[in-house]
C-alpha positions as CSV (number, residue, x, y, z in Angstrom):
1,X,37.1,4.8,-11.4
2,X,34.2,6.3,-13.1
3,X,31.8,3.9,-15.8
4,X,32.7,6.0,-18.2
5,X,36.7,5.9,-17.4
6,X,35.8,1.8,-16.9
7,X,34.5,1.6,-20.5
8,X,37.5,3.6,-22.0
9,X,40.0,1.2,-20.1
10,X,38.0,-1.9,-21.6
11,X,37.8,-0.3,-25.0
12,X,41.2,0.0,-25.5
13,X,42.4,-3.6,-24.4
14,X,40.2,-4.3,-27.2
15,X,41.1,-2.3,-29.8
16,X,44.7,-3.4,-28.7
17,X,44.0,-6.9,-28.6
18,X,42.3,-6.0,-32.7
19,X,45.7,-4.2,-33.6
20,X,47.3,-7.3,-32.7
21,X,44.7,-10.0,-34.1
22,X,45.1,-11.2,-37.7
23,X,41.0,-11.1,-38.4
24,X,40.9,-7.5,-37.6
25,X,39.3,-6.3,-40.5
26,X,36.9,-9.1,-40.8
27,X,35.8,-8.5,-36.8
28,X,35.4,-5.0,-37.2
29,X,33.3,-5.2,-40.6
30,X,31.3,-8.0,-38.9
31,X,31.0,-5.7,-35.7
32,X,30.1,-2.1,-38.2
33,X,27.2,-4.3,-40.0
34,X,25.3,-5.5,-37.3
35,X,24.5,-2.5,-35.5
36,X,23.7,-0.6,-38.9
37,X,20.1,0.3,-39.7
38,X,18.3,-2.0,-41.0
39,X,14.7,-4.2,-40.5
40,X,15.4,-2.8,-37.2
41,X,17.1,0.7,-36.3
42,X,20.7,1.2,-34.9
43,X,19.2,2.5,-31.4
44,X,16.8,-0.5,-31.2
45,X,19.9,-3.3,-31.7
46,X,21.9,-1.3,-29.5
47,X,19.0,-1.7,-26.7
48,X,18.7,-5.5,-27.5
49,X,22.4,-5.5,-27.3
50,X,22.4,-3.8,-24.0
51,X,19.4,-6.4,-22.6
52,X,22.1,-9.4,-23.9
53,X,25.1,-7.6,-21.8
54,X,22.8,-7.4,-18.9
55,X,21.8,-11.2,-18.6
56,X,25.1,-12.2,-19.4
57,X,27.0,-9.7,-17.1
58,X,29.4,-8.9,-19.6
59,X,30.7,-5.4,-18.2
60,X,32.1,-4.0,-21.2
61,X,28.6,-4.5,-23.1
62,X,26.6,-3.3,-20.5
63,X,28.7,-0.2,-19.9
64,X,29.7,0.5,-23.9
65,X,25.7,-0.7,-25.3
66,X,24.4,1.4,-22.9
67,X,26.9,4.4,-24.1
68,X,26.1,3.7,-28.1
69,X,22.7,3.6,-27.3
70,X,22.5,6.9,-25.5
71,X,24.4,7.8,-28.5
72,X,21.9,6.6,-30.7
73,X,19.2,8.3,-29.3
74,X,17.9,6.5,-26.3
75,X,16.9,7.9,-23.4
76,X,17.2,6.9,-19.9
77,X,13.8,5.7,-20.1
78,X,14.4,3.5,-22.7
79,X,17.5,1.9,-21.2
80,X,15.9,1.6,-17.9
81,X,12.7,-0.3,-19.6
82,X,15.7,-2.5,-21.5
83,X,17.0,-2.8,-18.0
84,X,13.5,-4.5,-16.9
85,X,13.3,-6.9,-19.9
86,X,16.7,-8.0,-19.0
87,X,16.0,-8.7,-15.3
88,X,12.8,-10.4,-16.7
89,X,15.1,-12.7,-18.7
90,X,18.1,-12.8,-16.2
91,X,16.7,-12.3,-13.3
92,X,18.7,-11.2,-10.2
93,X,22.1,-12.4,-12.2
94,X,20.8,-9.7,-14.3
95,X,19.5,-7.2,-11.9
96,X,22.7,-7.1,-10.2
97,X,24.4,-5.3,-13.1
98,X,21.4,-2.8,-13.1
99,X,23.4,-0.9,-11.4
100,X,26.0,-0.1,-14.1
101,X,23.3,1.4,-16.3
102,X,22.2,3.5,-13.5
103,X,26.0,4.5,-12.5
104,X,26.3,5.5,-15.9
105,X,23.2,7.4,-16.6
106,X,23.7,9.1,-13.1
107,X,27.5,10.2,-14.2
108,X,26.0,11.4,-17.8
109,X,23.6,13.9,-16.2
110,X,20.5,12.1,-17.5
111,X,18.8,11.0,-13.9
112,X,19.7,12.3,-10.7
């Protein structure tokens, strides 16, 4: 399965799991306002975002941060730099889910 067919798969146990959760609304309103520009701008939190998914190995925010972020207007030098922070903080626990980021730039067409 690809990263990008990985992320689809965990998007939508989540957006099942909000169909079915009585604070839907208040999660996804939460969720819409934090990565909305502000003292900081949408790409940025999404690259802070990512650097949090990386040292806590959550795969879904590694693969769907680094997707938004790309979205946003990041390049892959700018997730690959988030990628160093993130094995600064995390170290190899962090570095080991490198490799998702790569996969996934690799599959968009943005390194070889």
């Amino acid at each position: 399965m690809s990263k990008k067919e990985e992320r689809e798969a965990l998007r939508n146990y989540s957006m099942k799991f909000l169909e079915l959760s009585p604070v839907k609304e208040s999660l996804l309103k939460y969720y819409e306002t934090t990565y909305q520009a502000g003292a900081l701008d949408a790409k940025t939190k999404r690259l802070i975002a990512l650097c949090g998914g990386l040292v806590s190995g959550c795969k879904g925010c590694i693969l769907g941060q680094a997707a938004l972020a790309v979205q946003e207007g990041a390049s892959a030098e700018e997730l690959l730099e988030t990628c160093a922070v993130a094995m600064s903080l995390g170290g190899t626990m962090a570095w080991s889910h490198v490799s998702m980021v790569v996969e996934y730039l690799e599959e968009s067409g943005l390194i070889e």
